[in-house]
Structure formats: structure tokens, C-alpha cells
Phi, psi and omega in degrees: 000153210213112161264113178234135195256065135333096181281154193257136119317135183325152160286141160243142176267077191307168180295143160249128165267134203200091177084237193224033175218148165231186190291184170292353150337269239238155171314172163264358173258020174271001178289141167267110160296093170311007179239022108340098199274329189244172185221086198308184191284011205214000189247315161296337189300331185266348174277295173304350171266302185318271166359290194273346136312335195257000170277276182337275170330296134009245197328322216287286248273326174289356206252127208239155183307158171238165189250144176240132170245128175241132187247118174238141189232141171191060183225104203101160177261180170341280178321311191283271162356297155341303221245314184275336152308277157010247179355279164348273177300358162284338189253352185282340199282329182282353161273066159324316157314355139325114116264137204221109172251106186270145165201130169243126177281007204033087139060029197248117145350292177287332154305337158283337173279332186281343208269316184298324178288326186264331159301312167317329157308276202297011167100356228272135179277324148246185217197111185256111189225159205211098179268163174275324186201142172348278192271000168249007175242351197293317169314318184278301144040253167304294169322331168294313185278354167288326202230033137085039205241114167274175223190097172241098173295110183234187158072305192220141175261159207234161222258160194084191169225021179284075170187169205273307178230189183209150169182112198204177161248142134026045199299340184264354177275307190299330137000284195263335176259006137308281186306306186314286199305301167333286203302333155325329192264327212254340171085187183263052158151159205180184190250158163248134174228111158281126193277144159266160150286175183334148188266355167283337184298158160310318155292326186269339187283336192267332218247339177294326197282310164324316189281311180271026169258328166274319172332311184294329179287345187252351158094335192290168202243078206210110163288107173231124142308140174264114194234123179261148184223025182011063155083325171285135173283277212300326168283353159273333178271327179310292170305322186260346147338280212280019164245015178331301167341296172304299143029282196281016178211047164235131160302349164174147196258137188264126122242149190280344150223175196292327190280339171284323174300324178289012176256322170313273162015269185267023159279322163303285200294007174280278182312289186227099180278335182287347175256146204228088173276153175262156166233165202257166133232197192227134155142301180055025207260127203274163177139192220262128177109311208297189182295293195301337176288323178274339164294330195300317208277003197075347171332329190216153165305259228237170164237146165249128310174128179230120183282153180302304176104000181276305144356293198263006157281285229281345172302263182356300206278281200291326163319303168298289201292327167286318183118032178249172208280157163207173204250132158278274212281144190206107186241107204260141165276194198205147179238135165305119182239137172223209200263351174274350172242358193277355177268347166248006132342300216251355163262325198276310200280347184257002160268303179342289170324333138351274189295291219314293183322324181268346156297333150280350154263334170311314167320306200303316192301321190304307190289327156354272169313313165306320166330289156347280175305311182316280180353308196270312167279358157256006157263331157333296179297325190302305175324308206296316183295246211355317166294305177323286201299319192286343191256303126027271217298327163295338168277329174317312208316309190311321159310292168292014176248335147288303193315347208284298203316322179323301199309310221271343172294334172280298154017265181324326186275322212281345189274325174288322186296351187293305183294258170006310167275356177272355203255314202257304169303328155295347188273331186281325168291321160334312173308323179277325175334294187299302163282005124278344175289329213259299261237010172247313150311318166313302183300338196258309174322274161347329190271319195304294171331325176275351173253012173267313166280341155302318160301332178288344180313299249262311185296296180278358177282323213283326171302339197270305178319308183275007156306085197271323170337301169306286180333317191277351153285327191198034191295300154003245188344307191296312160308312164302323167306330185265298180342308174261339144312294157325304180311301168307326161327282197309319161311300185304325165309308191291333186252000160285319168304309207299324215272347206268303164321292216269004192235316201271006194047043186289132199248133176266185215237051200290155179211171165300125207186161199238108183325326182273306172304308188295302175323289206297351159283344189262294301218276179003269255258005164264005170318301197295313183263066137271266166352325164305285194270047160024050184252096193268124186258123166213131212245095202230073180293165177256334178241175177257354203209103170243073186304133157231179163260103188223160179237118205284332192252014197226293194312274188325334165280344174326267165332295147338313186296308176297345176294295173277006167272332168324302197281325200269031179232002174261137160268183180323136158115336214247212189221133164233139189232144187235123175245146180218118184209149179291146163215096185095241180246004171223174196222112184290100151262132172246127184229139201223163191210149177271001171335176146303315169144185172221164174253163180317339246230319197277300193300006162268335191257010173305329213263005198292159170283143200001061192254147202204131192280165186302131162041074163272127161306339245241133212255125175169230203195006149078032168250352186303289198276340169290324168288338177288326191301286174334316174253022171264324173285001167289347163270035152059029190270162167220145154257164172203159175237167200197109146224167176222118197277149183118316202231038178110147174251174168211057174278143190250125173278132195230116157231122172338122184252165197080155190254001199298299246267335214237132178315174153288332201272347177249011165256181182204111173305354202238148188283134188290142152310115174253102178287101164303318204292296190329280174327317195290348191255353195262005189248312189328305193283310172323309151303332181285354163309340191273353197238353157298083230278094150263110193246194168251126134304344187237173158266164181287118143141006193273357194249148171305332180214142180244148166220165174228118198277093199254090213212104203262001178266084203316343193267296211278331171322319187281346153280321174296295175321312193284339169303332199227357177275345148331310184251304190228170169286121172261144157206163212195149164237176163259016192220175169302300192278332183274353155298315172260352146320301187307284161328295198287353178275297205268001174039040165317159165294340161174156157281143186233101197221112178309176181246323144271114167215147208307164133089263139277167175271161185315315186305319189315293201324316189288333193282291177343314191267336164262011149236039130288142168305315213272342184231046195254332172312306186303137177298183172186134195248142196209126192247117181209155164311320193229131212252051183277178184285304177303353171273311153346271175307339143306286182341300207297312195304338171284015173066011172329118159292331166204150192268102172255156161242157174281117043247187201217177175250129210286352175282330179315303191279337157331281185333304200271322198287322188286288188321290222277332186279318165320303182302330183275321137337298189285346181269350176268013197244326177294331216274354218225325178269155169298294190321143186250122150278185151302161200263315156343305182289353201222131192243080215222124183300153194302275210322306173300333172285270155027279200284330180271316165301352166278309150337296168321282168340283196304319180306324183281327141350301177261343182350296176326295216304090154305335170272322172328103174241174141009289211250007137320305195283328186307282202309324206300300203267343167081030175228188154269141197300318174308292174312304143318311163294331128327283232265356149265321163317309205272009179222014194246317188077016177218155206277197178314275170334301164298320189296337199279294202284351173298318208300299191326288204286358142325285170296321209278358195256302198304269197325302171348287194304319197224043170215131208274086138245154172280168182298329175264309161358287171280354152330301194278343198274329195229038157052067156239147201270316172233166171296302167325298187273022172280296174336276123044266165297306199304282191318327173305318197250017208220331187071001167210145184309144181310279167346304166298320203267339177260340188287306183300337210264304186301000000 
């Protein structure tokens, strides 16, 4: 398929002047007032921009509008397509004000409609379109001419009369002066074969009507066969290959154009070259091949002349578009050429053709010239603008060259006065200097201050533990009390260090010490919760004796830190390995672990002050690894981490062997004290929170309402569950997934779900389960730290039912589990009662809204229906049988079945009251199979017989 694109020049849109305004070219404040006598400095700068517009504009405004003509042709063989292109561009050469966009469709339909859509993009002012078939182009058509696009239609008509003109030829003349000729060769009578072109067209449905109407008109005794060869030599040799037979006894042949008669041609001379049938075509179209070339060779009898049609689209086209009159319908004739005219046919087309050839080159000489000229008026513009800019810019220069002195004098005030405010922002900054330094104090006091009462804490809980009376009342509680506390310790320690590194600049206290005993003394005292927590810990130095330089009381919170972040991301099953090795001038400790993992995005920002990767198990204040950072690089140390989440972390310590790296001030000769047991019982207690076994106490279903605790904080997990499994059946998980595992198995009545818990968040978790069918019903209660407005608003957009934050009081949350289960009552008493509550009152997600109004519908649908079951509503409704059934319980509080036979027996109180029907009438009306068990039922839930029950009413 062969496409050609004529591209437009741009449209220029002229200036308009109008009065004492101009267009939307120029501000409206470049406008001048002449009855203005003097003019300031900004009124000439613009008076002088007015100017070099209106030079500029000039010129444009001689630049005359262009017309865009778009043409898609998909009609005709080659030749013919050929001629009429021609044609166009010899009469397009004499229009310059012309733009001309060609598109060939081969003869693809759909292709012509997409070719119609891409002209209609570029702007086209008309539109020449040559459809191939009738009924697949009338729509795009139409679409052209909606949106005020005239539309001239040549060759084949399109369906209706929704187009601005037509221009074709005379396909029923062309016809009829066939058959006239035909019967002429053939006398009065003979057999005939007419080929048609396509059988959708337009021309082949007209030049079939034309032939036959002169047969019938000439009185002969003249038979014609029908054949179609859509236009094609190889589909006419096709067709007539299998009827060759019929062949030797035909006088003479009809094809609606020359490539088929010549297909015609040469099937005869195949089968019966001794017979010389004449054959007629269509087309006569001059060029190398073409129709006159097969009358000149004999190839074919006679051509009947199909005008190109290019010419008389582009009058029609330039007619339409100046606004001057035209003929919408335009049907050009046609002359038979056979051997007494085809030689001078074939002469007349080849001086045209001539003529075409010498019109193109004048054209050619024209654009030429043009050129030239373009050339020549932009540097004429180029001249102009320069001068205009030379006149602009020396007066600009003039100005501004008064304006200056102004400037450097305001300057001068503005520098002192600058200087005057950098003399108060240093003084102010001082100020502040001082009330963060006071307000770090504050802070630092404050952390101190806080360990005065954690000992009192701390002193009488440790008396209580060994209290085994007390233990046997409340050892849980007691414990649990003491557990966090230690915790609250470890903190207040960790932000006393923190503020002591990173604020007082604190030089640590290095002394010589042997690397390997000191790890395996910080190691020692987590064997026993290892063990616990089926944790295998091992400790795997290469030498047995490593001297470094280290501060024994510093170092060892490093470590520590790294330890206990180890157990609390590995589980039961998994491994933590501690390596100690020279490597070079430095000396390596590694601690490598089988956790969960880190994702890429968390190990460059761990070490940052207080930063805590997303549904981090692990509880604190994201200050634990920025302090190990610190304090190793005050051991002139580097740390670094390597995890693949899912499968471990590693960190690695790096220390300097030797003392060169350390000032005098940071060494010390005498070996630091390490109290191991002390540390050894505050980390000891501390972890064992982690060794606490929550299992369900009770069994499931025995209590009226169930919940489910989603909780990764074993201490609070272990209260709530003991708080509330009194009043309800509980069970609980600690992660995300096993939490929306849980709901979809056991489908509680709610949920209680912290908001950092591993793996997913609380928040995932609620969206995930309330854009569920099956769980979109449960309330869910979401327990958090944090209680800004905006985390608030987070919540509610996760479909949250209710936000609490911590800490909180456990009647509260009582209090908040009965109101959301209560609500969930009143929304099952709307779904069950006649009385319509307000919509207001009732608090039910779009999916729960849904499934019962689609439920409801189908049910009230089918009532009649005696055969209506289960799996009706199942198929009906788009569920699983399982699933409807929970999800109708949990918001009706009655199973499939009760809801069905209440609706019934409902409608049927409904009919009784206010309808003349008899009692088995409604029997069949609201799907009960006999009157007896209608009877049955209706008295069970009514107390009186259908009969009874209307009597009474009356």
C-alpha cells in the first residue's frame, strides 16, 4: 500500500486592530493614550515594543490564509488511481493557497476510516474521500460533516445523502451503452457473460442495472450469465477457470472493468484460442497496460471511458471552500473507444500528458523564484527587526543608566540596614544556641530523674519475685511489671549514652584487653535464652588471644545492642553466630543471624538516630544502632550491615589493632572493670519477655461473641487475652498474615489489632479484610502509639471502625468492643424486621451493603418459587454456599433458610391484610407447596391459622 503525504504550512491568524484596542497579541497595558502629551520612561519603552509589533504584524497580516484539503482514495486499479492523482496535482499546481494531504487505502475499508480520523487531526478544511464500499464508510462520513467539515464524495456513493457533493460517473449510462454495443456485435441473439466488480459497490450494483435494462430494451433474444471477479484479473481467471466449459458456447463477454476483461482474455485463449469472443471493459484509462492499450493490441473489443474524476473534485473543492455556488450531484458521461477511435484516443492523451509534463515544470520554475523571494524578504525582515532592536535597546541602555545612580543609592541604605539585621541574627542565634543547650539539659536532667524512680520500682517488684506467696497470686502481673520496667531502664540508659556521645563530645576510656574473653563473657549469659527460645548460639573466634585497645564499658553496650537485636528478629529453629577474626591491621567481629531479613531501602538508614524499619518486631526508639555506630567510631572503628530479607542480617565491627588511632586522653593503663553479672541479669530479664508461651485457654464457641487479638507484644498479648477471654472466646495472632489467615478461617465477631505488628501493618491488615466478602463485616478496633490527628486519619481511610491510642484503659476497651458489637446487633434486627430503621443508624460497608441487597432482591423474587433453594441464591448472587451462609448469619443473626421462610411468612401477613385473595391462592403466592403446611407454619409463628388471622384483622 503506497501512501503520499503533502504537508501544510502553518495557518497564520491575522492581527486585528480595532478602535483604540488591539488583539490578544499585546497586553491591554501597552495600549498608549494620545491625548496624553508627555510620556515617562516605561511609556516610551512600550511605545517603542508597540512599534516593533506592529512592523512585525505587518508583514504577517500580508500572508494569506491556506485552504487544507485532505483526500483518502480506495477505489480503481493502479493506473486509474494514478491518472486521477495526476490529474488533481496539474489543477492543485495552479492554487498555491492549497494544501494537499493524499492517503491510499488499498482497498481496505477499515483502513480508510482510521486514514479519515487522521485527517480530521491535521486540521483539514474538506475532505475528498473515494469509498470502496457503501455501508462501511457512511458513518465516518457522517462524522466529518458533524463537526462542520464539508465532504465531496467521488467515484462510489456512500449510503444516504449526508455529504456536501457527489462526483462520479453515470454507472447505469455506463451500462446500458455497453449492452447497446454488446447487442450490436451480437445480433439478435446469443449467450452473454457479465463479470460484476465487487458486489457491495456501488458502480458494480449500477453498471449490472444499466446492462440490463438495455438487453431488455433491444428485444434480442440474448441470455446473460452472472459472474462476480470484485474488480481483480486473478479472481476473473479464477472463476472462469472453473466454468471453462460453459465457455464454448458464449458470443460474447460484459466485465465491469479492463483488468477483468483482460482476465477474461486470457482464459479464452487458454481453453479456446481458435475463438475470438469480443469482450466489452470499463475503465479505457491511458498509460503503459491501461484499457486503450488493450483496445490499440486487440486485446479486448471495445472500453467504455470512466472519467478520472480529478479535476471536477478539485473545481467542486475550491468552489465549496470560496463560498461559491455548486451542483451537489455530478454525473459525468462516458464514449465507447473501440478500433475505430482508439488511435486517436491514444493520441489526444499523450499530448495531454505533454501539456501535464510542461505544467510541472513551470510550477517548478514558480516555486523556485519563490524561494528566492522568501529568502530575500527575510533578510529585508531580519534588517527591519534589527533596527526596531537597536532603537529598543539604546533607549533601554538610556534609561537605565539614570535608573542606576537611584539603584546604588538605595543599595547603600539597604546595605547598612542589612548589616544592622546580620548584628541581630548573630545575637539571636546565640540565644537560641543557649535555649537548646538549656533545653538538652532539661532533658538530660529529666532522663536522670527518671531513674530514681525506676529503682523504686525496680527494688520492691525484685522483692516480690522472690515472695513466692505473692508469686502465687499474681506472679504473670508481677512479672510482667518487672520485665518492663528493666525495659524502661534500658532505655533511659540508651538516651543517657546517646545524649553523653553525641552532645558532651564524651573520649572514651581505652585500655589493653583481650578481645576474645570479653566477647565470650558478653555471650555467656544468653546460652540459657537461647535454649529457650530453641535458638542455636555460637561463638567462633580463630585465635584464642586478640589484644586490642578498647573501652570495656562502652564497647560492650555496642554489642549488647547487636545481640539483642539478633534474638529478637530470629525465631525458634533459627541460628545467631558470633565470628572473631584478624583481618590485616584490624581485628573483625561478625554477628550473623537467620532473622527475617531487612529490605534494601532500611539497611542504609538503620543507623540513623531514631529511625525503625516498617513492621520492625522489636520495641524501643530506633536509637540502639546509632548508638553502637557511635560508639565504635569513637573506637576509630567502622560498622556496617549486609541483609537479604527473608533469609538474615550480618553485622560486621571493624577495630583498629594497636593504640596509634587513640589520642592520650583516650587511653587509660589500667584495665576497665566489666560488672558481667549485673548486665548479664538486666538483659537476662529483659528478653525473657520473649519466652512467654500464649496458648487459647478455652475452647472456641462456647461464649456468645468471639474476638481476635492481633498483637506482636507478648506481655500485652498476654493481658488482653487474659482480660477478655472471661466475656468472650479469644484467639490471637502476632503477624499480619497469620491474622488475615485467622479471620477468614474462624470469622470472629471483631477484631483488636495493634498497627506495627511483623510483616504487614494493622492498617494493611483492616483494608485487606474489609474489601473482603467474607470478612468485610467485622468491626476492627486498631490500637496505637500514635496519636497525631494525622495517623488518626490514616486509620479512618483503612476502613477502621474504631481508633484507640496508648496507652489506654482496659474498661475503656471493653466498653468500645460492646458498643461496636451492639451496632452489629441493630444492623441485624434492620435486615429481620418489618420496621425500616434510618439509614443513618446503620453502619455497613459498600460490599455488606451489596451482598444483602442482592440477596434480599433475589429472595423477594423468587417467594413464589416453591422450588427455590440454596444454591439458587448461591448461583443468583455470585458466592459460595459456605460463605453466604456465615455472611448471612453474621449480619441477619438467621441462617439462609430462616431468612427465606421469615420473608415468606411475612409477605403472606402482608397479603392476608390487604388483599381479596383466598388462603391457598396465597399459599402458591409466597412458594408453600400445600395449604396444610402453609397453615402449619403461618400458626407457629403467628399464633393463628391464615384463616384466623384475616378474620381477626377484619
Amino acid at each position: 500500500m503506497t501512501k503520499m503525504l503533502f504537508l501544510p504550512s502553518q495557518r497564520r491568524n491575522p492581527l486585528y486592530l480595532s478602535g483604540s484596542t488591539i488583539s490578544n497579541r499585546w497586553p491591554t497595558n501597552w495600549i498608549v493614550n494620545m491625548n496624553t502629551i508627555s510620556l515617562n520612561r516605561s511609556g516610551v519603552v512600550l511605545l517603542l515594543f508597540l512599534v516593533f509589533g506592529l512592523v512585525i504584524s505587518c508583514k504577517t497580516t500580508k500572508k494569506s490564509n491556506k485552504f487544507i484539503i485532505g483526500f483518502s482514495q480506495c477505489t480503481g486499479n493502479d493506473l486509474w488511481r494514478s491518472n486521477m492523482l495526476a490529474e488533481m496535482l496539474t489543477e492543485l499546481s495552479l492554487h498555491p493557497e492549497v494544501d494537499f494531504h493524499y492517503l491510499e487505502a488499498g482497498g481496505n475499508s477499515a483502513t480508510q476510516r482510521a486514514q479519515v480520523d487522521t485527517l480530521i487531526e491535521k486540521g483539514i478544511d474538506l475532505l475528498v474521500i473515494s469509498p470502496n464500499e457503501a455501508e462501511p464508510l457512511t458513518a465516518a462520513v457522517k462524522k466529518v460533516m458533524d463537526r462542520g467539515i464539508p465532504v465531496i464524495v467521488i467515484d462510489r456513493e456512500v449510503k444516504g445523502n449526508g455529504y456536501t457533493a457527489f462526483i462520479g460517473a453515470d454507472n447505469v449510462k455506463i451500462g446500458e451503452m455497453a449492452g447497446q454495443y454488446l447487442s450490436q456485435l451480437i445480433g439478435n441473439e446469443g449467450n452473454v457473460i457479465e463479470i460484476r466488480g465487487l458486489s457491495g459497490s456501488s458502480p458494480a450494483i449500477d453498471r449490472s442495472k444499466g446492462f440490463a435494462k438495455a438487453i431488455k430494451q433491444s428485444k434480442s433474444q440474448v441470455e446473460a450469465k452472472t459472474v462476480y471477479g470484485d474488480w481483480m484479473e486473478d479472481t476473473t481467471k479464477n472463476i472462469l477457470s472453473k466454468i471453462h466449459r460453459q465457455l464454448q458456447d458464449i458470443d460474447a463477454i460484459f466485465a465491469h472493468n479492463d483488468n477483468m476483461a483482460l482476465g477474461a482474455r486470457k482464459i479464452l485463449n487458454k481453453y479456446y484460442p481458435e475463438k475470438h469472443i469480443p469482450i466489452i471493459g470499463v475503465d479505457a484509462c491511458f498509460g503503459e497496460g491501461g484499457g486503450l492499450d488493450m483496445v490499440y493490441d486487440g486485446k479486448i473489443t471495445a472500453s467504455l471511458v470512466y472519467p478520472t474524476l480529478g479535476k471536477e473534485a478539485i473545481w467542486t473543492a475550491l468552489d465549496i471552500l470560496k463560498g461559491l455556488p455548486f451542483k451537489k450531484e455530478n454525473k459525468l458521461s462516458s464514449i465507447v473507444i473501440d478500433s475505430t477511435n482508439v488511435r486517436v484516443m491514444k493520441m489526444q492523451a499523450a499530448m495531454i500528458s505533454s501539456q501535464k509534463d510542461d505544467i510541472y515544470s513551470q510550477r517548478k520554475l514558480l516555486d523556485e523564484q519563490k524561494i528566492i523571494y522568501k529568502s530575500q524578504q527575510a533578510v529585508l525582515n531580519i534588517i527591519i527587526v534589527l533596527l526596531v532592536l537597536s532603537l529598543i535597546f539604546g533607549s533601554i541602555v538610556v534609561i537605565l543608566l539614570r535608573d542606576n545612580k537611584k539603584i546604588n543609592k538605595n543599595l547603600a541604605k539597604k546595605n547598612v540596614e542589612i548589616d544592622t539585621q546580620r548584628k541581630q541574627l548573630i545575637e539571636m542565634s546565640k540565644q537560641a544556641a543557649a535555649g537548646t543547650e538549656a533545653r538538652l539539659n532539661f532533658f538530660t536532667n529529666i532522663t536522670h530523674e527518671l531513674r530514681t524512680p525506676l529503682t523504686l520500682i525496680l527494688s520492691p517488684i525484685e522483692d516480690m519475685v522472690k515472695d513466692t506467696r505473692l508469686l502465687s497470686l499474681a506472679a504473670d502481673k508481677i512479672k510482667t511489671v518487672q520485665r518492663n520496667s528493666v525495659r524502661l531502664l534500658n532505655i533511659v540508659n540508651q538516651l543517657l549514652d546517646f545524649r553523653k556521645i553525641e552532645i558532651e563530645g564524651y573520649l572514651i576510656q581505652a585500655s589493653p584487653s583481650n578481645l576474645i574473653s570479653f566477647v565470650r563473657d558478653l555471650i555467656e549469659p544468653f546460652k540459657t535464652y537461647a535454649l529457650k527460645r530453641q535458638v542455636q548460639l555460637s561463638f567462633v573466634p580463630a585465635e584464642k588471644e586478640i589484644l586490642v585497645w578498647f573501652d570495656a564499658n562502652m564497647l560492650d553496650k555496642a554489642l549488647l545492642n547487636l545481640l539483642s537485636n539478633a534474638f529478637k528478629f530470629v525465631k525458634a529453629g533459627g541460628f545467631i553466630k558470633v565470628y572473631i577474626a584478624r583481618c590485616g591491621t584490624d581485628v573483625s567481629i561478625q554477628i550473623k543471624d537467620s532473622g527475617i531479613g531487612m529490605h534494601e531501602k532500611d539497611i542504609a538508614l538503620i543507623f540513623d538516630p531514631y529511625y525503625q524499619a516498617d513492621n520492625s518486631p522489636s520495641n524501643g526508639f530506633g536509637i540502639g544502632l546509632s548508638l553502637a555506630k557511635e560508639i565504635i567510631h569513637k573506637h576509630k572503628g567502622e560498622i556496617q550491615a549486609a541483609s537479604i530479607k527473608g533469609q538474615g542480617s550480618t553485622f560486621t565491627v571493624t577495630l583498629p589493632l594497636g593504640s596509634e588511632h587513640l589520642s592520650d586522653r583516650e587511653k587509660r593503663i589500667s584495665s576497665a572493670s566489666f560488672k558481667k553479672d549485673e548486665k548479664a541479669a538486666i538483659y537476662a530479664i529483659d528478653s525473657d519477655v520473649q519466652m512467654q508461651d500464649i496458648t487459647q485457654t478455652a475452647p472456641w464457641g462456647l461464649k456468645d461473641y468471639s474476638l481476635l487479638i492481633v498483637e506482636d507484644n507478648p506481655d500485652l498479648l498476654n493481658y488482653l487475652v487474659a482480660e477478655l477471654s472471661d466475656e468472650y472466646d479469644v484467639i490471637f495472632a502476632t503477624n499480619g498474615p497469620e491474622a488475615i489467615q485467622l479471620a477468614k478461617e474462624k470469622v470472629p465477631d471483631l477484631i483488636i489489632t495493634d498497627n506495627v505488628i511483623p510483616e504487614i501493618s494493622g492498617k494493611e491488615v483492616c483494608k485487606v479484610l474489609k474489601n473482603d466478602l467474607k470478612t468485610s463485616h467485622i468491626p476492627i478496633i486498631l490500637l496505637t502509639a500514635q496519636a497525631s490527628s494525622e495517623h488518626l486519619i490514616s486509620g479512618m481511610n483503612a476502613l477502621v471502625d474504631m481508633y484507640i491510642t496508648k496507652p489506654f484503659l482496659i474498661k475503656n476497651l471493653s466498653a468500645s468492643i460492646k458498643a461496636l458489637i451492639n451496632n452489629r446487633k441493630v444492623l441485624k434486627s434492620h435486615f429481620t424486621s418489618d420496621i425500616e430503621l434510618p439509614i443513618e443508624s446503620i453502619k455497613l460497608n459498600q460490599l455488606d451493603k451489596k451482598l444483602l441487597n442482592d440477596f434480599s432482591s433475589v429472595v423477594e423474587e423468587n417467594l413464589s418459587n416453591d422450588q427455590f433453594c440454596v444454591d439458587d441464591i448461591c448461583r443468583l448472587v455470585g458466592i459460595s454456599r459456605m460463605h453466604l451462609y456465615r455472611k448471612v448469619k453474621s449480619l441477619t443473626g438467621m441462617t439462609v433458610n430462616e431468612y427465606i421462610l421469615e420473608r415468606r411468612l411475612k409477605k403472606a401477613s402482608y397479603l392476608l391484610k390487604h388483599e381479596s385473595l383466598n388462603v391457598a391462592e396465597i399459599t402458591y403466592a409466597v412458594g408453600f407447596s400445600s395449604p396444610s403446611y402453609f397453615s402449619t407454619t403461618f400458626k407457629a409463628k403467628f399464633g393463628y391459622s391464615p384463616s384466623q388471622y384475616k378474620s381477626k384483622i377484619k
